[in-house]
C-alpha positions in Angstrom: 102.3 77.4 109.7 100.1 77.1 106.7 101.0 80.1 105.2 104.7 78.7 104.5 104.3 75.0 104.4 104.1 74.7 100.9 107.3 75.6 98.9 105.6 75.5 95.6 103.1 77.8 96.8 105.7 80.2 98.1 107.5 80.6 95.2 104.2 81.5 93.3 103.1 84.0 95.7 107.0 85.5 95.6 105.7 85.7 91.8 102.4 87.3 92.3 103.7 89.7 94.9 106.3 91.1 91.9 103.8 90.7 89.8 101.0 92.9 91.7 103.8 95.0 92.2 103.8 95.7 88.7 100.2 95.3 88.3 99.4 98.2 91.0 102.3 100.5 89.5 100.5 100.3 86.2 97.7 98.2 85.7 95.8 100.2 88.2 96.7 103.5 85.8 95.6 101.9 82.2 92.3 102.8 82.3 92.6 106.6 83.6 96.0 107.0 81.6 93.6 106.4 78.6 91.6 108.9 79.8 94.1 111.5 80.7 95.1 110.5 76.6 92.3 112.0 75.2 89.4 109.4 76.0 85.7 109.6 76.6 85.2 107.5 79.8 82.6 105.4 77.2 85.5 104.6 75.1 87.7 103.6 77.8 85.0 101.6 79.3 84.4 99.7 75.5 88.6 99.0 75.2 88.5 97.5 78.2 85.3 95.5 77.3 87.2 94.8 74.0 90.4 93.2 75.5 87.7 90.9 77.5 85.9 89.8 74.5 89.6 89.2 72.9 90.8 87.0 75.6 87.0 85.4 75.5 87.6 84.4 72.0 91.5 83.1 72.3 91.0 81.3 75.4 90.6 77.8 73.9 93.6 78.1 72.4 95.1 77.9 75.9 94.4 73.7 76.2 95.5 73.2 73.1 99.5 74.8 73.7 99.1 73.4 77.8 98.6 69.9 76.3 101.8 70.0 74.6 104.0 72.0 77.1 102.2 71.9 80.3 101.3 75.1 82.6 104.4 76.5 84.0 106.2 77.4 80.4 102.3 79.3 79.6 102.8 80.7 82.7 105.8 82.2 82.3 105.0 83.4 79.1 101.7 84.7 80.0 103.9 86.7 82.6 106.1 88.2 80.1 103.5 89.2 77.1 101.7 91.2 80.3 104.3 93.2 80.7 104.7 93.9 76.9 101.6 95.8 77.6 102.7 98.7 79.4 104.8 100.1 77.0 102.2 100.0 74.5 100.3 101.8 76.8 102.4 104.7 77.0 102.6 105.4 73.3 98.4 105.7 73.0 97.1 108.8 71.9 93.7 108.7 71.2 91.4 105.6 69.1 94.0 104.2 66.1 96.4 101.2 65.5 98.0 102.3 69.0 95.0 101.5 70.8 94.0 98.1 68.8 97.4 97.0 69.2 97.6 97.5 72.8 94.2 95.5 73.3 95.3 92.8 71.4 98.7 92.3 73.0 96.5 92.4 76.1 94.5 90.1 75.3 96.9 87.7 74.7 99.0 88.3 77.6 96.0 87.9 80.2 94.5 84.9 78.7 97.4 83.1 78.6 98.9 84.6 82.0 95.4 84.3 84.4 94.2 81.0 82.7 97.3 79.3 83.1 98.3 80.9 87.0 94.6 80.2 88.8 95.0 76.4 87.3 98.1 76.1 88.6 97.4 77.6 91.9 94.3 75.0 92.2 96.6 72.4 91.6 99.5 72.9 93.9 97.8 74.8 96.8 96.5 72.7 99.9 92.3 72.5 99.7 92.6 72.5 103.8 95.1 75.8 103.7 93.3 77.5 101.0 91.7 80.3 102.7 95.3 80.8 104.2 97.0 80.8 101.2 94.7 83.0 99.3 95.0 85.3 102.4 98.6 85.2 102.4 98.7 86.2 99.0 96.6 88.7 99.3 98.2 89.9 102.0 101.2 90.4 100.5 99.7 92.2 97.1 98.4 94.4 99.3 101.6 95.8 101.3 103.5 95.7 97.5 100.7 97.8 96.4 101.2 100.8 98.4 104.7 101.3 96.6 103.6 100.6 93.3 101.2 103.4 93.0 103.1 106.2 94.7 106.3 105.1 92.6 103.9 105.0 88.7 102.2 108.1 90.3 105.6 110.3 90.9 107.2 109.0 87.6 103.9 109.8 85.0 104.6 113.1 86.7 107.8 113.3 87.0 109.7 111.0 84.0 106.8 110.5 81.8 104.9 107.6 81.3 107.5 105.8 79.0 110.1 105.2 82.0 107.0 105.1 84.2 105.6 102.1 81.9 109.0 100.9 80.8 109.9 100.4 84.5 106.0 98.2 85.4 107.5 96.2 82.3 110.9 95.4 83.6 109.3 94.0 87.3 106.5 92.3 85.4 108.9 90.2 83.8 111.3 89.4 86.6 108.1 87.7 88.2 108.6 85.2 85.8 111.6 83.8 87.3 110.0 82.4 90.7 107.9 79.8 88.5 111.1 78.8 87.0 111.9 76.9 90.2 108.3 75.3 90.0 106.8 72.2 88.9 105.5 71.7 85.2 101.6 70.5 85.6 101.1 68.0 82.5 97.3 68.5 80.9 95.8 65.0 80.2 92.5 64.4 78.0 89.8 64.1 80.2 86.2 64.0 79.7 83.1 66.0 81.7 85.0 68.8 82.5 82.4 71.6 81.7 79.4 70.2 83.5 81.5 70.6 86.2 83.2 73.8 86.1 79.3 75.3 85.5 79.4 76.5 89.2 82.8 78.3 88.9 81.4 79.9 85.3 78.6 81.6 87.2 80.7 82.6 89.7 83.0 84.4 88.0 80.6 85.6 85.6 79.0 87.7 88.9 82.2 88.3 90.2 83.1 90.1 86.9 79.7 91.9 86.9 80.6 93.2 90.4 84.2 94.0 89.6 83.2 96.3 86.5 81.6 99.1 88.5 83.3 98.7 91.5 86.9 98.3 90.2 87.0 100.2 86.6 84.0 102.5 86.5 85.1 103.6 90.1 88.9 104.4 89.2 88.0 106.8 86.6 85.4 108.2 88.6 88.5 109.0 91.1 90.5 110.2 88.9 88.0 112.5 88.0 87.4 113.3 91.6 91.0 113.9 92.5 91.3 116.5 89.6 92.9 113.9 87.0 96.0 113.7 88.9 98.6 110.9 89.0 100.0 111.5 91.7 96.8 112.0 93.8 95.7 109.4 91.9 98.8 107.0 93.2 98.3 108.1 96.5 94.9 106.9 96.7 95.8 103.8 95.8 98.8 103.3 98.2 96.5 104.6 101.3 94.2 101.8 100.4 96.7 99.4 99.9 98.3 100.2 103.4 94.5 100.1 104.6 93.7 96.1 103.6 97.4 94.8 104.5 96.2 92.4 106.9 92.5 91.7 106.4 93.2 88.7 104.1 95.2 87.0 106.6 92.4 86.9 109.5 89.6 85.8 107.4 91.2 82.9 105.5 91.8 81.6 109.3 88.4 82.0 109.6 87.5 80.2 105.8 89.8 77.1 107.1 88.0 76.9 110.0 85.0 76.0 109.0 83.5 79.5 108.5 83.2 80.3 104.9 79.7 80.9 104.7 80.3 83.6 107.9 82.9 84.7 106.0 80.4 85.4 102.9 78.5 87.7 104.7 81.2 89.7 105.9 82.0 90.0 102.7 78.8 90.5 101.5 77.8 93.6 103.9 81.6 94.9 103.2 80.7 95.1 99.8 77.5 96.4 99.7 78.6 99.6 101.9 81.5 100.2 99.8 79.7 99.9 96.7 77.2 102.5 98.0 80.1 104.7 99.8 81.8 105.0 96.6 78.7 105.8 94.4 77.9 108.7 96.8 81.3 109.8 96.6 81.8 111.0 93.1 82.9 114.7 93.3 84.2 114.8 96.3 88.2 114.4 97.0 88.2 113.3 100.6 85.2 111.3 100.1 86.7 109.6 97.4 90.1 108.6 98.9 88.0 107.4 101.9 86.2 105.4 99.8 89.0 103.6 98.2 90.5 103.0 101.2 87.8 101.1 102.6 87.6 99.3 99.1 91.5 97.6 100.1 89.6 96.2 103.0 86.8 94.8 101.3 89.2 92.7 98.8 91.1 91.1 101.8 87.6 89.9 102.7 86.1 89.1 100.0 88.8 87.9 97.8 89.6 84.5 100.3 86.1 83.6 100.4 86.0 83.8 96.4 89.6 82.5 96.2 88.8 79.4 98.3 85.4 78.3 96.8 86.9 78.9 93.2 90.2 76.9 94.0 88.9 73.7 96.0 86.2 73.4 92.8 88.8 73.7 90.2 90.8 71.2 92.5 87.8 68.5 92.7 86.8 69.0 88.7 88.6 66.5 86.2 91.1 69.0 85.1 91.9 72.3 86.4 93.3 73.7 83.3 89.8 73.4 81.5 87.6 74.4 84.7 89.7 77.8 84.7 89.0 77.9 81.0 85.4 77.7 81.4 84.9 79.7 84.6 87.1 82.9 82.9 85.1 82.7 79.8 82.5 83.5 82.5 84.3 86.3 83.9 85.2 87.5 80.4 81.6 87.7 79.4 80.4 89.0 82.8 83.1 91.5 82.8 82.5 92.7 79.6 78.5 92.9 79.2 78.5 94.9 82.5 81.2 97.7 81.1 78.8 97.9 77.8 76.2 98.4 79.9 77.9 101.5 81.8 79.4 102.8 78.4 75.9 103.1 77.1 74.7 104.4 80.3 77.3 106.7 80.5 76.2 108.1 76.7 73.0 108.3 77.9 73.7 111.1 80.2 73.4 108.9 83.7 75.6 109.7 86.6 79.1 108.1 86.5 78.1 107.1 90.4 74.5 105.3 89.4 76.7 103.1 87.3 78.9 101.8 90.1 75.6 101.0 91.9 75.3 98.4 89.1 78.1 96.3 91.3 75.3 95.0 93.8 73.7 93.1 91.1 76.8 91.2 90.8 77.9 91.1 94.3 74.5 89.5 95.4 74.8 87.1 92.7 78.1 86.2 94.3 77.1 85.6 97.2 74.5 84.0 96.9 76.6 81.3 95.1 79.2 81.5 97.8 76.4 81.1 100.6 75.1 77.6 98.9 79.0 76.5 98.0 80.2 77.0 102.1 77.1 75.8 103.4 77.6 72.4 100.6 80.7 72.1 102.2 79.9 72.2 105.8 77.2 70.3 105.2 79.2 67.6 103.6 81.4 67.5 106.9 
């Protein structure tokens, strides 16, 4: 049973299935709450490009407090500062101090919390299991995320979006505890670090690129589609978390056994249709929510095969700590060119649907570096 042999990696998916829990109550709503506050979808699109070029700047900061402490106590503090987000979030009113605030707390939070956590992950998992672990994971992000959603949906409606917020902040920080039963990973000096983490740079860098359209651009455009409503909104994303439940699980089997660069092209195709389903969907309610369910799908495909290739590099570079510094700087700069790019685009006058279309430039840059990592490896055995 791969999926349970590993305590340490049990714990640390108990801690990322509370903390998706939190993430798909709320994070899923920060970009179309800011919206709903008032918000060009430009402006929303440049915050969000902000907090990546925050966390681009602070991330070497990172090695310098892991060297003294090690990873877990970042970790849990990463987990904690996250949550300090949301209720942040829910006091936003329009561009001022409330919105700079809340993109720097942000920043912080994620850089130390996603640096710090995909590290640790590539240092404790099993490189032979990986593909099952990811899927496991994802697995169970997926079944916490059709709760979490319906639940921040009702109470924006409902309670308001300071109990709504409050209560994303309250689980967000109770994930912390799992790691507390975890080992510390010490950070040693180490030399040639970067010239290997180049591969896992790129790749995150298109990985970001894709995720921009098809992840942010596309939730506002469904908000828009489902008449800016939070609880159609919510339910959206609880249909397509129901949706991808166990499509993680079957291809990391397939990843571990020897199939990744199979695997890549499923994941490839998957993407490419629901990159185009979803542009061609704008305006239309049923269309939309059919499009984002197919989108749950796509991430239990495409997230092992990214998951696995990301994790075994960071595991074979000198330090895993620096590799997941370089590699988010990456997806940091990826992440936020490509949102400038549909900001400006969106100013322009161009349709909010021809921007999500700018995924497949990122997408086929993924896989194509996911095709020549699997076929390395097989290669190699």
């Amino acid at each position: 049973m791969a999926y349970f042999r590993n305590n340490t990696v049990n714990l640390l998916n108990l801690h990322y299935g509370l903390h998706s829990f939190a993430l798909s109550g709320s994070g899923v709503f920060f970009g179309v709450f800011l919206l709903k506050a008032g918000m060009p979808a430009p402006v929303v699109l440049a915050s969000l490009a902000l907090i990546l070029f925050g966390r681009f700047l602070i991330r070497p900061t990172v090695l310098v407090l892991a060297r003294r402490c090690g990873l877990r106590p970042l970790l849990i503090v990463g987990t904690i500062l996250s949550g300090l987000q949301y209720p942040l979030l829910a006091d936003v009113q329009g561009i001022g101090t409330g919105l700079f605030v809340l993109c720097a707390v942000s920043a912080v939070g994620d850089t130390l919390y996603w640096t710090t956590y995909h590290a640790y992950f590539a240092a404790l998992g099993d490189p032979e299991h990986r593909g099952h672990q990811v899927g496991a994971r994802e697995a169970a992000a997926a079944i916490v995320g059709i709760v979490g959603p319906l639940a921040t949906g009702w109470a924006l409606t409902a309670l308001g979006p300071r109990v709504a917020f409050g209560a994303a902040a309250v689980v967000m920080m109770l994930a912390a505890l799992p790691i507390v039963w975890t080992p510390n990973v010490k950070v040693a000096r180490v030399a040639g670090t970067l010239a290997s983490a180049m591969p896992g740079v790129l790749l995150f860098a298109a990985d970001a690129f894709f995720a921009s359209g098809y992840v942010f651009v596309w939730q506002i455009a469904l908000f828009l589609s489902l008449g800016e409503s939070f609880s159609a909104f919510g339910g959206a994303m609880a249909l397509a978390a129901f949706a991808g439940a166990v499509g993680g699980l079957l291809l990391g089997r397939l990843i571990d056994a020897g199939h990744g660069t199979r695997a890549a092209w499923i994941a490839l195709i998957a993407l490419a249709g629901t990159t185009v389903f979803r542009a061609v969907s704008v305006g239309s309610a049923p269309l939309a929510v059919l499009a984002n369910a197919s989108g749950a799908l796509v991430a239990c495909l495409y997230v092992p095969v990214l998951g696995t290739a990301i994790y075994n590099q960071a595991r074979r570079s000198p330090c895993t700590l620096r590799f997941h510094i370089a590699a988010e700087a990456g997806w940091d700069l990826g992440g936020a060119s490509a949102l400038l790019i549909a900001a400006g685009l969106l100013l322009a006058g161009v349709p909010i649907g021809t921007c999500i279309l700018l995924s497949l430039l990122g997408a086929t840059a993924a896989f194509h570096l996911l095709r020549s990592y699997f076929a390395a490896v097989q290669q190699a055995a």
